[in-house]
C-alpha positions as CSV (number, residue, x, y, z in Angstrom):
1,X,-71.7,114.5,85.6
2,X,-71.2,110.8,84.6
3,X,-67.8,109.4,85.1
4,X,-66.3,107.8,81.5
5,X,-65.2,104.9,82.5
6,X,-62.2,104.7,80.2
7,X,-61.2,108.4,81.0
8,X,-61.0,107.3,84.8
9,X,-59.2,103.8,83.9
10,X,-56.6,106.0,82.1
11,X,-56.4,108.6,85.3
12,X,-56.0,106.1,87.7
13,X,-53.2,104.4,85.6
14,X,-51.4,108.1,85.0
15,X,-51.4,108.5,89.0
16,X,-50.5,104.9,89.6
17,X,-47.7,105.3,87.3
18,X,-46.4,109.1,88.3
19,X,-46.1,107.4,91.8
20,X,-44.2,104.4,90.7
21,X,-42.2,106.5,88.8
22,X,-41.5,108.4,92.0
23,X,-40.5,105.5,94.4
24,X,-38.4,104.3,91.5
25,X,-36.5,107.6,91.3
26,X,-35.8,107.3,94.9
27,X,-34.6,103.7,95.2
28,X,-33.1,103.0,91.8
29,X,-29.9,105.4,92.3
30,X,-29.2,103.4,95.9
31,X,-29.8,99.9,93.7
32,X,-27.4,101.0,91.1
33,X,-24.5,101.9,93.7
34,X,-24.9,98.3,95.1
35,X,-25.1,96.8,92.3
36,X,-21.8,98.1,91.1
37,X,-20.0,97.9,94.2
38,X,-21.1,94.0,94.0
39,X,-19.9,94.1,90.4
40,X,-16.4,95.7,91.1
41,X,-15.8,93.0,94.4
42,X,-16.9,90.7,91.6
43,X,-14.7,91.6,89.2
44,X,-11.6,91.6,91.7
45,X,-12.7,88.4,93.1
46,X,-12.4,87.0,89.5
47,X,-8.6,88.3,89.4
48,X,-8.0,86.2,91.8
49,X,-9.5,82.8,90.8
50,X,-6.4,81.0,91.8
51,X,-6.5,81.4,95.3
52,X,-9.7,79.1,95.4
53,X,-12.1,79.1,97.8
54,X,-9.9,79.7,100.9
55,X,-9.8,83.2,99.5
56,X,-13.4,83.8,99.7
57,X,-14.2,82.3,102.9
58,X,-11.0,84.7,104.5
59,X,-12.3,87.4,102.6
60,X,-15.8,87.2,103.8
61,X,-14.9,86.7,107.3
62,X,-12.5,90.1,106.8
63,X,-15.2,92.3,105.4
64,X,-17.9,90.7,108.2
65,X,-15.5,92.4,110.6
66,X,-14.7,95.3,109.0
67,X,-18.4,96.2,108.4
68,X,-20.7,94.5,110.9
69,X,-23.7,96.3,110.2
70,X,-23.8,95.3,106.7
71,X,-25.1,92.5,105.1
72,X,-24.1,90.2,101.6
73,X,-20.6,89.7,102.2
74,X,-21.4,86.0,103.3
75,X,-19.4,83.7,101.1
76,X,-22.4,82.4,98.9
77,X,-23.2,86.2,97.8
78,X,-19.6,87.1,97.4
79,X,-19.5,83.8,94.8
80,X,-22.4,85.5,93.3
81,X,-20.7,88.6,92.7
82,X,-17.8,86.9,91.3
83,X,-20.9,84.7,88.7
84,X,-22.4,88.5,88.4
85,X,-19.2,90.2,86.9
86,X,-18.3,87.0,85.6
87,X,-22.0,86.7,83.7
88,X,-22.0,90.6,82.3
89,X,-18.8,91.9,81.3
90,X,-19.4,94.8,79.9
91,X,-19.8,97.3,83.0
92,X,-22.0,99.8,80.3
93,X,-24.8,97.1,79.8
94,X,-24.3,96.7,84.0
95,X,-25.4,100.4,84.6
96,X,-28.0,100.6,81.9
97,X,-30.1,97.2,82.2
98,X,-28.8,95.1,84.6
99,X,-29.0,97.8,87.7
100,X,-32.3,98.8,86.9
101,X,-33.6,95.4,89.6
102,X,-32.9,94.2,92.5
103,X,-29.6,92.1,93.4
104,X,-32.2,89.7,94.5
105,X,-34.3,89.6,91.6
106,X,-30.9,89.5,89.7
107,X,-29.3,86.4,91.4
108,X,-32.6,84.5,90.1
109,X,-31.7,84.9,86.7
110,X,-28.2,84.4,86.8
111,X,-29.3,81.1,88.5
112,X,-32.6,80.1,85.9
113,X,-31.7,81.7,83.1
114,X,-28.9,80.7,80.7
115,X,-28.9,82.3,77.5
116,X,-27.2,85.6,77.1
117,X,-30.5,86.9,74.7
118,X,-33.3,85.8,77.6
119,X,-31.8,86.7,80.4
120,X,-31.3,90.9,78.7
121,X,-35.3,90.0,78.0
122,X,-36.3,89.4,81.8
123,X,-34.3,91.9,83.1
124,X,-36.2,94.8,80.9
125,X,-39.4,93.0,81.7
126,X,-38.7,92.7,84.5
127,X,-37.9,96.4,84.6
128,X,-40.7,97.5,82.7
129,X,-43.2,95.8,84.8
130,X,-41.8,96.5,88.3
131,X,-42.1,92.6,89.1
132,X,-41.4,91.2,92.8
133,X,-39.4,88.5,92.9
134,X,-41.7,85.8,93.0
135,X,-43.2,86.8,90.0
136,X,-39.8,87.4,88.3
137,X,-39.7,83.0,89.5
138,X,-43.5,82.3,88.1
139,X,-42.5,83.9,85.0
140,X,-39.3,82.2,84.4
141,X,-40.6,78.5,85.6
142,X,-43.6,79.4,83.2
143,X,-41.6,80.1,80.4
144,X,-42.5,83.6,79.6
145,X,-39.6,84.3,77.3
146,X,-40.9,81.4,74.9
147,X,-44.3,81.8,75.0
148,X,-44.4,85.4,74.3
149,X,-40.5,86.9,72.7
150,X,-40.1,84.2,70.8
151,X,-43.9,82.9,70.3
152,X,-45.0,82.0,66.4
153,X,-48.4,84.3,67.1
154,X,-51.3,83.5,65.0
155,X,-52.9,87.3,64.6
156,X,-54.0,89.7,62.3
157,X,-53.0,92.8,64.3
158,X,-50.4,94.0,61.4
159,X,-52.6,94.3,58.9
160,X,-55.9,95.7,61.2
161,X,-54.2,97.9,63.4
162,X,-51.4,101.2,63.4
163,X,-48.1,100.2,63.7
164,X,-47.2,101.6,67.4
165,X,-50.2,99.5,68.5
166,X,-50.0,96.0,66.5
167,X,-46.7,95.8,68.0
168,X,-47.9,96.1,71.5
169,X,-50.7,93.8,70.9
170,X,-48.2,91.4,69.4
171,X,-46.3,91.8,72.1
172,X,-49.1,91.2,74.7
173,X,-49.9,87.6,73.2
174,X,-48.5,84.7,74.3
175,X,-48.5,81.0,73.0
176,X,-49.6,78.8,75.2
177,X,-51.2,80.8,78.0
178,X,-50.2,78.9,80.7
179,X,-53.3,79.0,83.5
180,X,-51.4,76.4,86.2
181,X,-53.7,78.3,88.9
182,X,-56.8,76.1,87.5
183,X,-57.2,73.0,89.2
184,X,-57.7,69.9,86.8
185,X,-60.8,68.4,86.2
186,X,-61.5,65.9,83.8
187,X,-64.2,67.1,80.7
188,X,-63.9,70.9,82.1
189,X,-66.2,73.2,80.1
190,X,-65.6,76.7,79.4
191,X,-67.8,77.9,81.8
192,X,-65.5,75.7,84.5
193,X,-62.5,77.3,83.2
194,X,-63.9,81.2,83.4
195,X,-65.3,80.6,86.8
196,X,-61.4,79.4,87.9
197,X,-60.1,82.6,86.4
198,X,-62.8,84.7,87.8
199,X,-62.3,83.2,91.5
200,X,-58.4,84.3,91.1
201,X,-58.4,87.3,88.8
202,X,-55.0,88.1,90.6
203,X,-53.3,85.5,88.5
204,X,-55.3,85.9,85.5
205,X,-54.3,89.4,85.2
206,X,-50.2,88.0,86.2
207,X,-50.8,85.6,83.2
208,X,-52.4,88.4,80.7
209,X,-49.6,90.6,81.4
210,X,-49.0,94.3,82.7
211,X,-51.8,97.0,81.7
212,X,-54.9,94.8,82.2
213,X,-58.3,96.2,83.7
214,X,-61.0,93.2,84.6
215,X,-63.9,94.4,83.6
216,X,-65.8,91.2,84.0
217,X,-66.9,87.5,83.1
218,X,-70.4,86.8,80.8
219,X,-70.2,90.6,79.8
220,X,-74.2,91.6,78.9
221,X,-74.3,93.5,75.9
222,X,-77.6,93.6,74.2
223,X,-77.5,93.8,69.9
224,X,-80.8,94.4,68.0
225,X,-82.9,93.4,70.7
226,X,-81.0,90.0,71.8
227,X,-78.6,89.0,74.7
228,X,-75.2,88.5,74.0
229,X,-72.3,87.3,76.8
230,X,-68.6,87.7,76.0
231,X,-66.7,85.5,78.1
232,X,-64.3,87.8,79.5
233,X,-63.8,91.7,79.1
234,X,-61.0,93.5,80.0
235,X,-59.4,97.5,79.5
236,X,-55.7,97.3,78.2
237,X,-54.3,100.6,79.7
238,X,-51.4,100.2,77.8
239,X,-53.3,100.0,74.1
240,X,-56.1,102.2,76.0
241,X,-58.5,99.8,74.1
242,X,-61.0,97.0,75.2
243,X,-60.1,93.3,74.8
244,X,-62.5,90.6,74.5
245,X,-61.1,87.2,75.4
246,X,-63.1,84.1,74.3
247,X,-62.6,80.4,75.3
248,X,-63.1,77.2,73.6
249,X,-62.2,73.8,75.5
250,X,-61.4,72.1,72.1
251,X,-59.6,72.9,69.0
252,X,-59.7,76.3,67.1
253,X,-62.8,76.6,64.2
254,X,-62.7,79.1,61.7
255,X,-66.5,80.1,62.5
256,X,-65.1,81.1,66.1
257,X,-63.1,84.4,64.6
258,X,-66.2,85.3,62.5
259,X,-68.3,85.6,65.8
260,X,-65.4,87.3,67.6
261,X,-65.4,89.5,64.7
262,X,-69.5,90.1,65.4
263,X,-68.2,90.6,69.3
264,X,-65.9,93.7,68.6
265,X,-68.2,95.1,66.4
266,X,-70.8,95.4,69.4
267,X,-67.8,96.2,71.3
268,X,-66.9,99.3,69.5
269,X,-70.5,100.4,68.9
270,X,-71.6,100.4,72.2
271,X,-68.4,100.9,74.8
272,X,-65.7,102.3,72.9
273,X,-65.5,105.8,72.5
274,X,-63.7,108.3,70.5
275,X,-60.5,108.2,73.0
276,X,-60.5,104.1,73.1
277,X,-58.3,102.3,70.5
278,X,-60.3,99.3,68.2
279,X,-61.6,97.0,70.6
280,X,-59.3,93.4,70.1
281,X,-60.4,90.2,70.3
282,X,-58.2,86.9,71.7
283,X,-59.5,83.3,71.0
284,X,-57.5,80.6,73.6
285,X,-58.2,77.6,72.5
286,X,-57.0,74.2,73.7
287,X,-55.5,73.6,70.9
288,X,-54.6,75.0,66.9
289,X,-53.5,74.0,63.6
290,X,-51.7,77.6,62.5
291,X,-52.6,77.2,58.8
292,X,-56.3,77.0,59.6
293,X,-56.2,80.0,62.4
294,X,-54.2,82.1,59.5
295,X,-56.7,81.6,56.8
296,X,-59.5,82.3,59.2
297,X,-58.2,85.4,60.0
298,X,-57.2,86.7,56.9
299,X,-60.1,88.7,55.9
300,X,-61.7,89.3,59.4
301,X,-61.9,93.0,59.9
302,X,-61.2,93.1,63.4
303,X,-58.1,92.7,65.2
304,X,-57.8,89.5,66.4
305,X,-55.1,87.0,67.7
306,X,-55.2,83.2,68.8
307,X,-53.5,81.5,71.1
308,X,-53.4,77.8,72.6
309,X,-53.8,77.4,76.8
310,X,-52.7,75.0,78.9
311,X,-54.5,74.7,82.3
312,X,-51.7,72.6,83.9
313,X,-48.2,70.9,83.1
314,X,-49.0,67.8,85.9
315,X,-51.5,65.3,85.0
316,X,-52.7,63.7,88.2
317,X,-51.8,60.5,89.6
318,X,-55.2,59.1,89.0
319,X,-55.6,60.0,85.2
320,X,-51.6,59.2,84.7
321,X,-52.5,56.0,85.7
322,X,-54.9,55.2,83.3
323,X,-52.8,56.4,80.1
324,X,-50.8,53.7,78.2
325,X,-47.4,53.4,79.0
326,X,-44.2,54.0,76.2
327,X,-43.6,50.3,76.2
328,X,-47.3,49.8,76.0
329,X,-47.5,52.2,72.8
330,X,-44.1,50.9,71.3
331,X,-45.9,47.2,71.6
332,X,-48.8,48.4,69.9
333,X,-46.9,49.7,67.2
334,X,-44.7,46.9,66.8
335,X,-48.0,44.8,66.3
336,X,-49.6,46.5,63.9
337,X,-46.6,46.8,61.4
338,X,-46.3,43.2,61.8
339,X,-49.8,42.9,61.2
340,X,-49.7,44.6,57.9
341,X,-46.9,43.2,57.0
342,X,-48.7,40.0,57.2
């Protein structure tokens, strides 16, 4: 008997996840304890403000000899209890969100993150997704929160798909996708780009978010006797639905969602099947003017969302060089008012 390839994506993911669960369940009860014995020193720490740091320093030294054999009472991590209790006063939202991670992962946001609203998003996400600290750092320095809570996405999911699944697609975009992996190279084609993301699908998949299956680049499918290649294919665990990503090194065109559109059509003819969700499409472009992706998308019958990508934030010594400087453009400016003033 042939193996259905989504039925075994979704067993794999069930086992995967009963395990997680498991290991959670076994380490999560230990977390929370610590947690709120660091929040309770915290708090009494707090009471005590007025002593100043003398008070600290004695009352790490006093706890280091009390209890030798265990570790964070050094006087940085007792000042990050007192921040900690300082940070989240209510001790409900503590035992609910907050001590569902690490003390670790939680000193990075208290230290990165500043707004009350963003740092209650990374800690579910960060929750949700099970991610290791390092990642919790990538995603923060990457902007996460912006890019995809508080993201103006360009999509027709509401209208296309049911409403449990539009808002976990929605939720799956992000705007810009931010591939900083990709090494710059001047003129880079699309072909350059996929190859990149191909040659470390480990970060693709960090980038795309949790729930994503590579399936693979230049996808074959063959329509009515000719070749077609989708860029990138992928299985969405979470939406249990494929997801066809297509990218375009310049700005976004309107004739780009109506071949999508053809894309997920194929798709859903010749992969999906009766357990999958509607295949959904994703255009990154380099760049988008929002009125025109909106109007393009309005009467596409497929869902599809489109999103900007930026391949780096640093442009290299070599090309920085050859950009004008601000005093350069301000003079140019200056000359040409004069000029048509004149």
């Amino acid at each position: 008997m042939l193996i259905n390839q989504a039925d075994y994506l979704d067993t794999i993911h069930e086992i995967k996840a009963t395990i997680k669960k498991a290991q959670y369940k076994a380490t999560l009860k230990v977390n929370s304890e610590l947690l709120l014995l660091y929040y309770h020193i915290g708090q009494a720490i707090n009471r005590h403000k007025v002593w100043g740091n003398k008070f600290i320093e004695n009352l790490s030294r006093d706890l280091r000899l009390e209890y030798p054999d265990a570790k964070g009472y050094s006087v940085r991590n007792l000042k990050y209890m007192a921040k900690f209790a300082e940070t989240y006063p209510d001790k409900e939202f503590v035992q609910q969100v907050v001590a569902q991670i690490p003390w670790g992962h939680n000193v990075v946001i208290m230290d990165k993150v500043l707004t009350e609203d963003e740092r209650t998003w990374y800690l579910k996400a960060c929750a949700e997704n099970g991610w290791s600290r390092n990642v919790l750092v990538h995603q923060i320095e990457s902007n996460l929160y912006a890019r995809q809570a508080t993201a103006d996405k360009i999509s027709n999911f509401e209208n296309r798909l049911p409403a449990q699944q539009s808002e976990l697609a929605t939720q799956m975009m992000k705007d810009p996708y931010i591939f900083d992996f990709i090494p710059f190279k001047a003129d880079m084609l699309e072909r350059d780009i996929e190859k990149a993301m191909v040659t470390d699908v480990t970060k693709l998949l960090l980038e795309l978010g949790a729930g994503f299956a590579f399936l693979g680049n230049q996808y074959h499918l063959n329509v009515g006797g000719e070749d077609f290649y989708l860029d990138l294919l992928f299985y969405n665990l979470k939406l249990r639905c494929y997801v066809v990503i297509e990218l375009k090194t310049g700005d976004f065109k309107p004739e780009y969602a109506g071949k999508l559109n053809f894309y997920l059509s194929a798709v859903d003819n010749i992969l999906k099947t009766e357990q999958d969700a509607p295949t959904i499409g994703l255009l990154l472009c380099k760049s988008k003017n929002d009125l025109i992706a909106e109007y393009a998308l309005r009467d596409i019958n497929k869902p599809i969302g489109v999103s900007e990508y930026r391949i780096t934030d640093e442009i290299p010594e070599k090309f920085r060089q050859q950009l004008p400087s601000i005093e350069d453009i301000k003079n140019r400016i200056g000359k040409t008012h004069i000029h048509k003033n004149l």
